[in-house]
C-alpha angles and dihedrals in degrees: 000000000000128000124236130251120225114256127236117228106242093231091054093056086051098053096048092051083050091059092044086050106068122085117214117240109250116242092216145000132225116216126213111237082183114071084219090057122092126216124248136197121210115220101154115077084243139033129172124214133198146086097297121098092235098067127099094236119030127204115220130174100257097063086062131063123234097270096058121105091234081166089062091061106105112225091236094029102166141316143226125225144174115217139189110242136179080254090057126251104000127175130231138181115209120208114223110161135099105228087040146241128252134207127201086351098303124098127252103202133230107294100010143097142227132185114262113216136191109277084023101146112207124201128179126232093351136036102232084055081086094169098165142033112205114227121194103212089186093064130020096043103067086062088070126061117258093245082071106033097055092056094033139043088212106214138172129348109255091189150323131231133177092283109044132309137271124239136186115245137183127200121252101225097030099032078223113164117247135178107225118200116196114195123191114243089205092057100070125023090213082064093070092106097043115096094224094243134093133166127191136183118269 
C-alpha cells in the first residue's frame, strides 16, 4: 500500500505563484551608450560587472566594436551598491579593475568609490569607452508627468534655448535614444495647443 503524500491548501499554492509573480520595481536603470549593450535595472542592492562568469553582468566581445580593448576589461571590473549611510540609501560604484574605470570621464581609481548620481556616465579602460548612463528611478522622474515617464527613462539635458530645453531620452521597451524637447506652455501664448512635449529620434 502507498503512503500518502500531505496535501497543500490551494490557496496556499496561489498565493505562492502570486508572489512569484511579482516582479520588484527596480531603484535605477543603466543605459546603454553602445547600440550592442543592454540595459539593465537594478533592482538588488548589489550587482558585479566584468568578464568573469560569476558577475552579474558580464562583458562579452560582441557588445563592443573592433576597436575596443575588450583585453583591458578586468574579470571582476567594478560594482555598484547601494549602502546604508548616515544620509540614508546612497549609491557607490566601486572600481576593481586593473586598467581602471572611469566615471563621468575621471578616473576612480583601483580600490576605491565614488557616488554614483543620477545622469553619472561611466566608461572602461579609457575614459572616452563611455558603455552606461546611470539613471536614478527614485529622483529625476517625478519631475516629469507620467504620461512621459511610462514611454521614456528621461536623462541628461543635452541643451536650452529661449523656449524649453532639450534632454536625452531612451524608450522604455526598445532602450532607443530620443531627443525630448519640453517646451513651457506659459512661455508663449500660441503654445497654448502643444502638449509641451516632443520627442524626436536620435
Amino acid at each position: 500500500m502507498c503512503d500518502l503524500l500531505p496535501t497543500q491548501d490551494i490557496a496556499e499554492c496561489q498565493i505562492h505563484e502570486e508572489e512569484s509573480a511579482v516582479k520588484e520595481k527596480p531603484w535605477a536603470r543603466l543605459l546603454p551608450l553602445r547600440g550592442s549593450i543592454p540595459a539593465l535595472d537594478l533592482v538588488k542592492d548589489s550587482y558585479t560587472f566584468g568578464r568573469d562568469d560569476c558577475c552579474d553582468f558580464k562583458f562579452s566581445h560582441n557588445m563592443f566594436d573592433k576597436s575596443a580593448p575588450f583585453s583591458a576589461f578586468s574579470k571582476l571590473h567594478f560594482r555598484i551598491a547601494r549602502e546604508s549611510t548616515s544620509q540614508g540609501l546612497l549609491v557607490f560604484i566601486h572600481d576593481l579593475s586593473s586598467n581602471g574605470t572611469f566615471l563621468n570621464e575621471a578616473k576612480i581609481g583601483k580600490g576605491r568609490k565614488q557616488p554614483l548620481n543620477n545622469n553619472d556616465e561611466i566608461a572602461l579602460a579609457i575614459k572616452s569607452l563611455k558603455c552606461f548612463i546611470f539613471s536614478d528611478l527614485t529622483s529625476v522622474q517625478t519631475e516629469f508627468p507620467p504620461e512621459v515617464t511610462s514611454k521614456y527613462t528621461v536623462c541628461r539635458r543635452l541643451g536650452r534655448g529661449a523656449c524649453g530645453e532639450v534632454r536625452l531620452v531612451f524608450g522604455r521597451e526598445s532602450c532607443q535614444k530620443y531627443a525630448m524637447k519640453i517646451v513651457q506652455k506659459k512661455t508663449f501664448s500660441f503654445l497654448a495647443k502643444a502638449n509641451g512635449v516632443r520627442v524626436f529620434c536620435c
